[in-house]
N, C-alpha and C positions, 0 to 999 in steps of 0.2 A: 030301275034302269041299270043294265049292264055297267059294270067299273070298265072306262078305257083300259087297255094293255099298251105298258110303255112302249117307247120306244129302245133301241138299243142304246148303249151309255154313249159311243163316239156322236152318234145322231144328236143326241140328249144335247150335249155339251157344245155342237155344234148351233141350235138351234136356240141354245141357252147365251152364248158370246154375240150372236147375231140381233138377238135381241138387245141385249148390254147394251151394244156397240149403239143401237139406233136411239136407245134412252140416251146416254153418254154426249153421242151426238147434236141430240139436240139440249146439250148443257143440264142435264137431270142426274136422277140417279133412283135407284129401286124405291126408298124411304119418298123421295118428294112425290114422286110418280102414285104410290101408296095414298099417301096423302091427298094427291089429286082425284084418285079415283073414289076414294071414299068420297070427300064434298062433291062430285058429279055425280056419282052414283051413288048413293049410300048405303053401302054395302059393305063395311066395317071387316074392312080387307086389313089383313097384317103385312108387312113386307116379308114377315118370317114367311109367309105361306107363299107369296107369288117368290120370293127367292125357291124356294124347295120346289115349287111346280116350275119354276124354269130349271133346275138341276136336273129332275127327275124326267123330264118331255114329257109332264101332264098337265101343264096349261093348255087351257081349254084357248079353242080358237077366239072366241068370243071376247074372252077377257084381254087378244092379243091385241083385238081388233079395236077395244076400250083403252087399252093404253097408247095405242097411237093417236087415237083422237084425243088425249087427255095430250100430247104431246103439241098438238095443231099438225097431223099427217094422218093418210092415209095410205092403205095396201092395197098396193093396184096387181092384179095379174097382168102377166104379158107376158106373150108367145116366145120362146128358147130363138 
């Protein structure tokens, strides 16, 4: 399988705050959120590594989509 090609860094860091903000938001933070995905999922996640893919904009969608539900939320689309 092909390696993704990041994103630009302003995007990165953008997409990286955005995410903070919604763990943050719901009273968490990268380490407890780690912790949650590992016992739901067991999948023997590091924070070092989901911190570095939120830095980098190579978090896979997949795993965004797993920490929201680890959160009690979901990602909804909706039209601009």
């Amino acid at each position: 399988m092909p390696r993704t090609s990041r994103v630009p860094r302003d995007e990165a860091r953008k997409i990286e705050l955005w995410i903070k903000k919604q763990i943050v938001g719901a009273g968490s933070n990268v380490t407890e959120v780690t912790r949650l995905l590992n016992a739901k999922y067991d999948n023997g996640e590091t924070p070092q590594v989901v911190t570095q893919q939120l830095k980098q904009g190579t978090i896979p969608f997949w795993k965004v989509l797993r920490i929201a539900s680890v959160l009690g939320c979901e990602i909804e689309w909706k039209d601009k």
